[in-house]
Structure formats: structure tokens, C-alpha cells
C-alpha positions in Angstrom: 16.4 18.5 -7.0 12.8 18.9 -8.5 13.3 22.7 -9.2 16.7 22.3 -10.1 15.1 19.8 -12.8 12.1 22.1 -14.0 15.2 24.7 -14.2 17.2 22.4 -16.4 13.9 22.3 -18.4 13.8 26.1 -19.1 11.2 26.6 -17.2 10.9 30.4 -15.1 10.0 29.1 -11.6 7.8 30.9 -8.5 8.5 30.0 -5.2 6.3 29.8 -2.4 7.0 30.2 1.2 6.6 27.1 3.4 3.6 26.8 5.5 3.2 25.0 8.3 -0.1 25.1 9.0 -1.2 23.1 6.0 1.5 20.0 5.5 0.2 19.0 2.3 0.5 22.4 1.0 3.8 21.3 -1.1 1.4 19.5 -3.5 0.1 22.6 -4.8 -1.1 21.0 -7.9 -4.4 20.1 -6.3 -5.0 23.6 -5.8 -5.6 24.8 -9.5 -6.5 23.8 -12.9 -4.6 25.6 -15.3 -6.1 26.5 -19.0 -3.0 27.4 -21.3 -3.4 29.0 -24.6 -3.4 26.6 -27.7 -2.1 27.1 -31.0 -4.7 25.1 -32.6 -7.7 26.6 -30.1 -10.2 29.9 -31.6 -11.3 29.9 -27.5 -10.1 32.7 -25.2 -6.2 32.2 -24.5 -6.0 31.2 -20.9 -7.5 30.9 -17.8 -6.8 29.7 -13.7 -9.4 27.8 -11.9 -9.0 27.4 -7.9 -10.1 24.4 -7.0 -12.1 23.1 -3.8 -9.8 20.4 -2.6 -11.3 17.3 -1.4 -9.8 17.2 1.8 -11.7 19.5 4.7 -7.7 20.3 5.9 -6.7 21.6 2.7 -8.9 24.6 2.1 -6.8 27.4 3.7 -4.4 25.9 0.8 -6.6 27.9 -2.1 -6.2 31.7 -0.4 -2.5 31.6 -0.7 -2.4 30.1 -4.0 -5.7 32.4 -5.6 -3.2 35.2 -4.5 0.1 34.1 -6.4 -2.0 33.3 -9.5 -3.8 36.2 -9.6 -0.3 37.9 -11.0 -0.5 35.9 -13.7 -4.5 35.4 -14.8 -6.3 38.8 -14.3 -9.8 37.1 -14.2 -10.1 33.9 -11.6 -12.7 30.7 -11.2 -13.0 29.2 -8.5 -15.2 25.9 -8.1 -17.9 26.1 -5.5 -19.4 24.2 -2.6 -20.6 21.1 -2.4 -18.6 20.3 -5.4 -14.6 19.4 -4.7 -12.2 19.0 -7.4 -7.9 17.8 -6.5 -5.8 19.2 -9.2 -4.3 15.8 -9.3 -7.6 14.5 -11.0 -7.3 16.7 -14.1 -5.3 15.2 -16.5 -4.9 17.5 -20.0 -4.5 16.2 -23.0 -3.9 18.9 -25.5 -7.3 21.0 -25.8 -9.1 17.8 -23.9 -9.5 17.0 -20.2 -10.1 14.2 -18.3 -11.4 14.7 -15.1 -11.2 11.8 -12.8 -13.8 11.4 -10.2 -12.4 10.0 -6.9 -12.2 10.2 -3.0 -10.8 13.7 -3.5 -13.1 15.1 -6.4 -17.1 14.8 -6.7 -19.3 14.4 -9.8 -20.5 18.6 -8.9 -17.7 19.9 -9.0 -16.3 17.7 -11.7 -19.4 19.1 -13.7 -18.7 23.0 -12.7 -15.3 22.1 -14.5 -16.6 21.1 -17.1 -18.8 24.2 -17.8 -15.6 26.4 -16.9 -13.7 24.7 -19.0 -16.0 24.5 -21.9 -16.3 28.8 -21.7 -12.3 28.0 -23.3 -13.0 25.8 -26.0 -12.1 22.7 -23.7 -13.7 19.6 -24.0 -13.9 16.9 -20.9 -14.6 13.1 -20.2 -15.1 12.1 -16.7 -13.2 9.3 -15.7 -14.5 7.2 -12.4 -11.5 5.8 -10.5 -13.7 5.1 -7.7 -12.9 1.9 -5.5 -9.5 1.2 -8.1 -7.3 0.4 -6.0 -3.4 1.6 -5.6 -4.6 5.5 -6.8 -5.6 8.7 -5.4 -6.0 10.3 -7.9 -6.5 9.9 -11.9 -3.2 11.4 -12.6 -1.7 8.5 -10.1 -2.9 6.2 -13.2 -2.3 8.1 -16.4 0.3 11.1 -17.7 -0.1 12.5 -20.7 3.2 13.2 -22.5 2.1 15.0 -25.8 2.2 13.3 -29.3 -1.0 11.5 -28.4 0.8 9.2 -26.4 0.4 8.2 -22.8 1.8 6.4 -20.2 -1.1 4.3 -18.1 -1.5 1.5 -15.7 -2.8 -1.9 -16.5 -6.0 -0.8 -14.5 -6.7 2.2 -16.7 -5.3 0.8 -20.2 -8.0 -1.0 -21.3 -10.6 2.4 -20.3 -12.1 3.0 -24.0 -11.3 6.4 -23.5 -7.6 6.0 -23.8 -8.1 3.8 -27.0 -7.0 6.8 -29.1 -4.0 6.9 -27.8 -0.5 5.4 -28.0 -0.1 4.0 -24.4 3.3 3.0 -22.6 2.2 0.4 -19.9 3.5 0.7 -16.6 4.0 -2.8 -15.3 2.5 -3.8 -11.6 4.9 -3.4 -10.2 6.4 0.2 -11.1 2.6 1.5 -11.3 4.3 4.9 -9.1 6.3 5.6 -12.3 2.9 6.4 -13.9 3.0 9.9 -12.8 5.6 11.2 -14.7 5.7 15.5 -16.3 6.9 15.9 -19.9 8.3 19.8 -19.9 9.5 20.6 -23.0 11.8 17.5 -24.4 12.7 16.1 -21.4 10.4 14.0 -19.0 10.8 13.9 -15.1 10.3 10.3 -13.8 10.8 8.8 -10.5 14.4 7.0 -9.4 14.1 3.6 -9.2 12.0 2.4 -11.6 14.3 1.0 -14.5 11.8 -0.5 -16.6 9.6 2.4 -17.5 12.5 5.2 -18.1 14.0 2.3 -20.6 10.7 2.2 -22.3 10.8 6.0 -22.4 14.4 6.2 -23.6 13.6 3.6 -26.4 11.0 6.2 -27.7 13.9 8.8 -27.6 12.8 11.0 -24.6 15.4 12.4 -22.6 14.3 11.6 -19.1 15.4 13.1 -15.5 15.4 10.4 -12.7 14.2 12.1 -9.2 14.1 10.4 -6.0 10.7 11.0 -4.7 10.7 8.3 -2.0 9.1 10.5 0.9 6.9 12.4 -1.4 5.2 8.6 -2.1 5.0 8.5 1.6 1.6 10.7 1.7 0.2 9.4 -1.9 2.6 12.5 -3.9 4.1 12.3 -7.4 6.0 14.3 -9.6 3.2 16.2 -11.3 1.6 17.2 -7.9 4.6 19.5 -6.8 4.1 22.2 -9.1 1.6 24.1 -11.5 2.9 24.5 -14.7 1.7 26.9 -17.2 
């Protein structure tokens, strides 16, 4: 259903092989950060990053991916030892990034992104969602959904930060919901949380309800099932 969806979006997909030795390869969000080119940006037009994933039983996760995106970037970063950075901690909002620093990503490698990011014309704010409960990572918390408007949980809506933005609340008690992935005109959600895809819909977005019940299972939402660029 979720590439059926990011189909429906227009979007040309890439599928990787299953791997068994790494079960929390399907979220292979954590292993990148993705620099796409900007209309409004003078900095060089795009760039990957591999990450160092947070968790020790993730790092065979990077080979496999450095190799698919090397198709598509001819020149690759990579973030070093002992910094660790989860893909699911890098939230961008337009030619801004907000890097969260959690269990999963470390204030050195959270500053090595920020030096590769600022060699593209990227600016960055770190964000410490350490000991907030409910969240692994940033991205958990806060979406960014273009039109300098966010969706956030109570926990993160008051972060001065954020104050520039438009911000769609997540109530308590649909915090999940949080992690939603605007592509294109249409915004993926998660089934089952009526109150936030209304508040969506009253904005006018045209949203696509998933069921993503055993992805929650292991701390997984929408965004961390795919890198999109």
C-alpha cells in the first residue's frame, strides 16, 4: 500500500531487496540525509550523506544503501565515528534543517551535519529531544509539510524554533499521526487517526490514509520507509 501510494503521488520508485540480516533495514530513512536542489538556493544542486545510525545493529544497513545511492549522487558523505546521526532526526524545512539530537543521533555527528550541510547552502538548528518522552526520533514530533506550515506535538509546539511557523497540533492522543510525508499535493497520514486528517482536509490537502499499525510496533512511521528525493 505505501508504494502504491508514493506511486499515486508520481513519484519514480527504487526497490530494494529484503534483508534479513538487518530487520530494521525497511526503515531506510535513517540511513541517509538527502540534499535536493532548490529553486531559491545559489549552493551546489544536490548532495547524499550516509549516515552512522545510532544503533550498533544497524551499520551493515549503510553499505547496501551507499551503493544504491551512489547511482544517483556521483560524489558521497558519509558521517564519521564517534558521531551517529538517524535519518529520522533530520527534519527539512525548505533550504533549513533541524537536526534533532536523541538516543539515536549525538551532538558530533549532529555537528559533522551541519558542516556538510552548510558546504550546500543549508542552514541547521539543533533540536534536543532528549528524555521527551513518547519519541524516537525528532521527526516522531514534527513534519514539515511546505508552505511554512507544520504539523507538531504539544511537547514540541511551544520550541521557539517552530514559532515561525504555521503549526497543526496533534492532540495527545493521536501524537503517531505527527509523522506524516507531504509528496507533491497529497499528504500520506496514518489510518486511524480522524482528528488530524480532518484538520488537514479543512486546510484543503488531499490526504492518503495508510494503515501502519505494525510499522508503530518497532517506533516506525511513514516518513522512515523511504528516501525521497
Amino acid at each position: 500500500m505505501y508504494c502504491a501510494a508514493l506511486d499515486r503521488c508520481g513519484l519514480t520508485l527504487t526497490h530494494l531487496e529484503a534483508d534479513e540480516r538487518y530487520p530494521d533495514s525497511t526503515f531506510v530513512e535513517d540511513t541517509a540525509v538527502i540534499v535536493t536542489a532548490h529553486p531559491l538556493s545559489q549552493a551546489p544542486s544536490s548532495c547524499a550523506i550516509i549516515t552512522q545510525p545510532g544503533a550498533v545493529t544497524r551499520a551493515g544497513e549503510v553499505a547496501a544503501m551507499t551503493k544504491v545511492l551512489s547511482q544517483f549522487f556521483p560524489g558521497l558523505h558519509a558521517i564519521e565515528p564517534p558521531g551517529t546521526v538517524d535519518g529520522g532526526d533530520i527534519c527539512e524545512a525548505e533550504n533549513h534543517f533541524y537536526i534533532g539530537i536523541s538516543a539515536r543521533t549525538n551532538w558530533a555527528g549532529a555537528q559533522q551535519l551541519e558542516r556538510l550541510l552548510a558546504l550546500y547552502g543549508r542552514t541547521s538548528t539543533f533540536i534536543d529531544i532528549q528524555g521527551m518522552k513518547g519519541i524516537l526520533h525528532l521527526k516522531s514530533g514534527v513534519s514539515y509539510l511546505g508552505d511554512m506550515r507544520m504539523a507538531v506535538i504539544d511537547a514540541l509546539s511551544e520550541h521557539e524554533d517552530f514559532q515561525y511557523y504555521d503549526l497543526i497540533r496533534v492532540d495527545r492522543d493521536e501524537e503517531y499521526a505527527a509523522n506524516c510525508v507531504r509528496v507533491n499535493n497529497r499528504i500520506l497520514i496514518a489510518a486511524g487517526y480522524p482528528r488530524f486528517e480532518k484538520s488537514l482536509q479543512e486546510l484543503g490537502y488531499e490526504t492518503i490514509a495508510l494503515e501502519m499499525s505494525e510499522f508503530q510496533k518497532m517506533d516506525g512511521g511513514l516518513s522512515c520507509l523511504s528516501l525521497r528525493f
